[in-house]
C-alpha positions in Angstrom: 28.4 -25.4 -7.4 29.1 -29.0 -8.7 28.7 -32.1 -6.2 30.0 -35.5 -5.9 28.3 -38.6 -6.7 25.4 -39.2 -4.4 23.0 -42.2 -3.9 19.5 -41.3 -4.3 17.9 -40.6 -1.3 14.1 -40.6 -1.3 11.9 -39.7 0.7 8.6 -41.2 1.9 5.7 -38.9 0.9 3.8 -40.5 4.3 7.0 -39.3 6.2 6.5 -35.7 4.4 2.8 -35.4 5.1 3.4 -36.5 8.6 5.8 -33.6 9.1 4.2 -30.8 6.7 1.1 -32.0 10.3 3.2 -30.8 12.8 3.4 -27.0 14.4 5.6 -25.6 12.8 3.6 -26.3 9.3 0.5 -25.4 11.4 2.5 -22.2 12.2 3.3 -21.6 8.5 -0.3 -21.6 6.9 -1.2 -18.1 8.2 2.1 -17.0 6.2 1.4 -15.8 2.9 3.6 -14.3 -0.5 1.2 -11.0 -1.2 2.2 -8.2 0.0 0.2 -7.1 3.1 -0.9 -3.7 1.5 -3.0 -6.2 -1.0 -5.3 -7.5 1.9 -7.7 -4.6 3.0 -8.7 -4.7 -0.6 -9.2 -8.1 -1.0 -11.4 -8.3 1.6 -13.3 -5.8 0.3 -13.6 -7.2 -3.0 -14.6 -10.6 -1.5 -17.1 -9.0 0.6 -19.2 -7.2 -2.4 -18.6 -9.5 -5.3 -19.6 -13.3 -5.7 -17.2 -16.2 -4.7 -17.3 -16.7 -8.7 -15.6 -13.6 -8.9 -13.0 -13.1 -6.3 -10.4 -14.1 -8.5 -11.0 -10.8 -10.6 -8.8 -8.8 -7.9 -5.9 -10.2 -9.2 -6.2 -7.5 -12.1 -6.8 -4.6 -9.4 -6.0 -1.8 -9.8 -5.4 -0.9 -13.0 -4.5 -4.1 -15.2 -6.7 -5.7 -18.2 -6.3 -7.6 -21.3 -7.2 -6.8 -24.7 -8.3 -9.5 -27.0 -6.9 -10.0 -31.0 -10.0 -11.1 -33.4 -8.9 -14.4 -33.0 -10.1 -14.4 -29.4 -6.9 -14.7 -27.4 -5.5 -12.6 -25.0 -3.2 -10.1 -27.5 -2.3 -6.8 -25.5 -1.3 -5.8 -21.9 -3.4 -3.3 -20.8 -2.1 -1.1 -17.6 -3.7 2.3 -16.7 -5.6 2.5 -19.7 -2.6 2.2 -22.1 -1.0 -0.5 -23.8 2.0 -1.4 -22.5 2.8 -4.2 -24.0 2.1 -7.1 -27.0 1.4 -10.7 -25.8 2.5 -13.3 -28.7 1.1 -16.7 -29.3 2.3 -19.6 -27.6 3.1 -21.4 -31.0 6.3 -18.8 -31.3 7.9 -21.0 -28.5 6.2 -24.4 -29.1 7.1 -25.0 -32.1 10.9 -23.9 -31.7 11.3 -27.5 -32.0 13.3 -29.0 -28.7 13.7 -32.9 -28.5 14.9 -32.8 -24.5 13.2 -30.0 -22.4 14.0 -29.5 -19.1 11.7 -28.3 -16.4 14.2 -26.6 -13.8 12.3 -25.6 -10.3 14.3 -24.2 -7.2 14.6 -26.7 -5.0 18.1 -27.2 -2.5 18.8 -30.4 -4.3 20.3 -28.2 -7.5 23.0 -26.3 -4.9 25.3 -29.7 -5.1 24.7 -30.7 -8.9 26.5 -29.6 -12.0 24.4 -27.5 -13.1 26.4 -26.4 -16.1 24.9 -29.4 -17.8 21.9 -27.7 -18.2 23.4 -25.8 -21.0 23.1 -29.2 -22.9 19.2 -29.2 -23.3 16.3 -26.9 -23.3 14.7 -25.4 -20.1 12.1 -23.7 -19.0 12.9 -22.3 -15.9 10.5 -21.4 -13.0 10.8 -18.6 -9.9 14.3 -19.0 -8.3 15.8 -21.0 -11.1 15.6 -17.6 -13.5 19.1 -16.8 -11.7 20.5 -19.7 -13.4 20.6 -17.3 -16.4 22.9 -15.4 -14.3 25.3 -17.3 -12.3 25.5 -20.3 -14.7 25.1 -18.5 -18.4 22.1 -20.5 -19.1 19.9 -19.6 -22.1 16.7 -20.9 -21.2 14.1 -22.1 -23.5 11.1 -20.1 -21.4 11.0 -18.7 -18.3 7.7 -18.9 -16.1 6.4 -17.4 -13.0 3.0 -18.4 -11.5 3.4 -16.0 -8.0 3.3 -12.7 -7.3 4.8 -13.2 -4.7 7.9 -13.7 -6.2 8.1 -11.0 -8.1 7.7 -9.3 -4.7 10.0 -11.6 -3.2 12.7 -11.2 -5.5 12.5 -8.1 -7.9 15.7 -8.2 -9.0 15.6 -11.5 -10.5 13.0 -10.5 -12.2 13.9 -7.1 -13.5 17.4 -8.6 -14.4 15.8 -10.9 -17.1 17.8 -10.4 -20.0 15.8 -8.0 -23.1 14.4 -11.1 -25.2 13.4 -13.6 -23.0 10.8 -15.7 -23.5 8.7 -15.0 -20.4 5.6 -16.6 -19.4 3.5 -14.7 -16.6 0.3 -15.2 -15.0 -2.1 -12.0 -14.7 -1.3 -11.3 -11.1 2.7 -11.5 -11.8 2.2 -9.2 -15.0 0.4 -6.3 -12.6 3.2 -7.2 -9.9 6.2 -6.6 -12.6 4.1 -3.3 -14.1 4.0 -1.9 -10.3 7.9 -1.8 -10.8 7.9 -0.8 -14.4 5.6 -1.5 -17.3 8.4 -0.5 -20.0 9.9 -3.6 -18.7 7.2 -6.1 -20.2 7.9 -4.5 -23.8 11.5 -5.6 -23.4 11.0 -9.6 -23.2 8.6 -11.6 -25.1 5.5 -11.9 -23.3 3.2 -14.5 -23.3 0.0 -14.9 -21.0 -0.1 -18.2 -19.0 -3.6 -17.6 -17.8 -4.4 -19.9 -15.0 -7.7 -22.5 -15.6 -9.2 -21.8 -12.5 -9.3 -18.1 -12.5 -9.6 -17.0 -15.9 -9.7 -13.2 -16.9 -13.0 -11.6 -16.8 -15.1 -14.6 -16.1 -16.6 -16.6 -13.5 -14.6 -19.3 -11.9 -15.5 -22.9 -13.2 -16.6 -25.3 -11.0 -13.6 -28.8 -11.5 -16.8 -30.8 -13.1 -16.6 -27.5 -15.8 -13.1 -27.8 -15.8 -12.9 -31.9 -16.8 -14.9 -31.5 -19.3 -13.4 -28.9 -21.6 -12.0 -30.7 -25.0 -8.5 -29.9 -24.0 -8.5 -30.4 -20.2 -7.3 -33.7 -18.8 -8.3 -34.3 -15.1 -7.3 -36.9 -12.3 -9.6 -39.4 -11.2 -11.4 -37.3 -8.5 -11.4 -34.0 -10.8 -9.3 -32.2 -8.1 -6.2 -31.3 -10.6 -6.8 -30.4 -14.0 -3.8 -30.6 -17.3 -3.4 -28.4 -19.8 -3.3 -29.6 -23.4 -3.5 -26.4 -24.7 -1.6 -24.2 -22.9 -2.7 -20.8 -25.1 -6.1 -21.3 -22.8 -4.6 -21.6 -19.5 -2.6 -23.6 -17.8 -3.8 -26.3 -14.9 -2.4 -25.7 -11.4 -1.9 -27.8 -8.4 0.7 -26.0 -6.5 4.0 -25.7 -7.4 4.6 -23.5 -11.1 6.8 -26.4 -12.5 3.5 -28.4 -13.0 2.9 -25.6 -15.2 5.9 -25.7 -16.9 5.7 -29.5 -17.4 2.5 -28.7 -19.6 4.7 -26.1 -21.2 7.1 -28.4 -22.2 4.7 -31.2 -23.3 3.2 -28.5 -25.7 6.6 -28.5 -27.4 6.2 -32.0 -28.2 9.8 -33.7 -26.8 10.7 -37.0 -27.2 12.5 -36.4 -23.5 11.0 -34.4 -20.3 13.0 -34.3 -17.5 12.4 -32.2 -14.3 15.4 -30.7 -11.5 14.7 -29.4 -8.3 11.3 -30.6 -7.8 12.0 -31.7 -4.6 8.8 -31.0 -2.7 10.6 -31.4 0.9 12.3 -28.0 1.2 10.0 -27.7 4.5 13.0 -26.1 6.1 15.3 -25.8 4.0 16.0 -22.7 2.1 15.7 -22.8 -2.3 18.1 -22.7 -4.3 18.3 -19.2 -4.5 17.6 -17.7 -0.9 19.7 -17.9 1.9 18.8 -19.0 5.3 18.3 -15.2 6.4 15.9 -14.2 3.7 13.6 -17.0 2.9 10.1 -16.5 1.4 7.0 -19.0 2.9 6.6 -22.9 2.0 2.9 -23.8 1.4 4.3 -27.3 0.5 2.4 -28.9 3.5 -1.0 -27.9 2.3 -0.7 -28.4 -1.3 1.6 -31.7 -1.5 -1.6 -33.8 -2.3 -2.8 -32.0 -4.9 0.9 -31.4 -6.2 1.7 -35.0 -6.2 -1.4 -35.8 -7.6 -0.8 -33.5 -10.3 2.6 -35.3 -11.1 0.6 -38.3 -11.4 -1.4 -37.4 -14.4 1.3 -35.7 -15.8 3.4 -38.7 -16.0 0.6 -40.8 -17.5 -0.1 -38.3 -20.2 3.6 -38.4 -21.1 3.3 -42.5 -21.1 0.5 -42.1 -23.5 2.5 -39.9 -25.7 5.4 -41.8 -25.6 7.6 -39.0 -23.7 10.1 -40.5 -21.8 10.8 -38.7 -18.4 13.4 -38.4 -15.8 13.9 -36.9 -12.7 17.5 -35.5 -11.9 16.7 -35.1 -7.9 17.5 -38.0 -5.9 15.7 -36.2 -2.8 12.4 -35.7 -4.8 9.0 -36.8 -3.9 7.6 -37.3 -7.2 6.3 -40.8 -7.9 9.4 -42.5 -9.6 7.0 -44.6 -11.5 6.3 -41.4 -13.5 9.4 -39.5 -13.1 12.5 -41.8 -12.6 15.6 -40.5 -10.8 18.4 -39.9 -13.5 22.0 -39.1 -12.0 22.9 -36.7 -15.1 23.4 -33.6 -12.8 24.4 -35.5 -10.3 27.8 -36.5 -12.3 26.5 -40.1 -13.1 
């Protein structure tokens, strides 16, 4: 799996956009990562309950949350039984890492060496969990954002060793208790509630959003940051903006991000091959995801976090995430 030296090659996020315009990316909106089965119901759902409240399917059917006397989320509810304990975030933010690592699965990490990740913390999101796998990697978290994945690529999921730190959204815990809610007791679960759909309550409008105490918001209120991560998470597209709040919770001096390419249009991640691929929704969401890369690299300037970006193909502003040649054998 190691590469050669390589020149950074970047992209121009114009160039992207122009492309992510064109028919095939037209073609590719109408695909989507929830199983088909999901839609009559949805539609349903959406059709007899509020806009406010459309977000509330992803617990259907048979998933809720049971809250400690503290207020936060606690237990994993699933057919009326509890299934499984959800512990506080502090158990992993306050393990104390002074380099984190946010690992996506973009094609950039199939030449790099990436048996140098062994060398820092991660958190690893989607594809990257087979990293644990194929390169022995002991990752600090894991997190998954998408169903879809999980219905994507079971395996990966189901493979995760008993122990892990795993960090699910509501709609991937119900996905990964349709396989098998033993599973869940078998890692350690924690909740990364999304901002924008939160469990058993109306969606907030942005304007609610900016102005929570710990929310931090761009300019035009159209991405939203975490700053603490036990009462959601912001999202803007791609799950390793999530795990970039993740990490920032753990308070590094260092944050560095690999295969965040954003460009993997037609190329296949890390993990697929080129006959089993699951949809890119880059070309709608790269504005907002960019965006959202933005604010997180101005929040790690005010904090003093130095960052780096180990893919020389990325699109991430450099001015917030330089390119660092570490896995690149530099």
């Amino acid at each position: 799996m190691d590469g050669g030296l390589r020149a950074p090659v970047r992209v121009s996020a114009t160039r992207h956009a122009a492309i992510a315009s064109g028919p095939r990316a037209r073609r590719r909106r109408s695909q989507v990562t929830i199983p088909l089965r999901r839609y009559p119901g949805r539609l349903l759902y959406r059709l007899v309950h509020p806009r406010s409240r459309h977000h509330w399917y992803d617990l259907v059917p048979s998933l809720d949350f049971q809250r400690a006397p503290d207020g936060r989320w606690s237990h994993v509810i699933y057919r009326n039984r509890e299934v499984a304990p959800l512990r506080p975030h502090t158990e992993t933010t306050r393990v104390g890492a002074e380099s984190i690592v946010v690992v996506g699965a973009g094609p950039s990490l199939s030449a790099q060496r990436l048996d140098r990740l062994r060398e820092r913390a991660s958190i690893l999101t989607n594809g990257a969990i087979s990293l644990i796998g194929s390169h022995g990697i002991d990752p600090l978290a894991v997190l998954i954002e998408d169903e879809g994945f999980v219905h994507a690529w079971p395996h990966l999921v189901t493979s995760l060793p008993a122990g892990t730190r795993c960090f699910f959204s509501p709609t991937v815990i119900r996905a990964v208790c349709e396989i098998s809610p033993a599973l869940l007791g078998t890692w350690q679960l924690f909740l990364a509630e999304i901002l924008h759909r939160p469990i058993r309550a109306p969606r907030p409008t942005p304007r609610e959003l900016t102005h929570q105490p710990f929310v931090r918001a761009s300019a035009d209120e159209t991405v939203h940051f975490s700053c603490e991560t036990q009462r959601g998470f912001g999202s803007c597209g791609t799950v390793a903006y999530c795990a970039v709040q993740l990490a920032l919770a753990c308070a590094p001096s260092h944050l560095g991000i690999a295969g965040v390419d954003l460009t993997n249009l037609d190329q296949p991640r890390f993990h697929e091959g080129r006959s089993r691929r699951a949809p890119s929704h880059l070309q709608r969401r790269l504005p907002s995801i960019l965006a959202g890369f933005r604010l997180a690299g101005a929040i790690c300037r005010e904090r003093g976090v130095i960052t780096s970006n180990y893919s020389s193909r990325s699109l991430v502003p450099e001015d917030d995430f330089p390119y660092d040649g570490w896995l690149d054998g530099r």
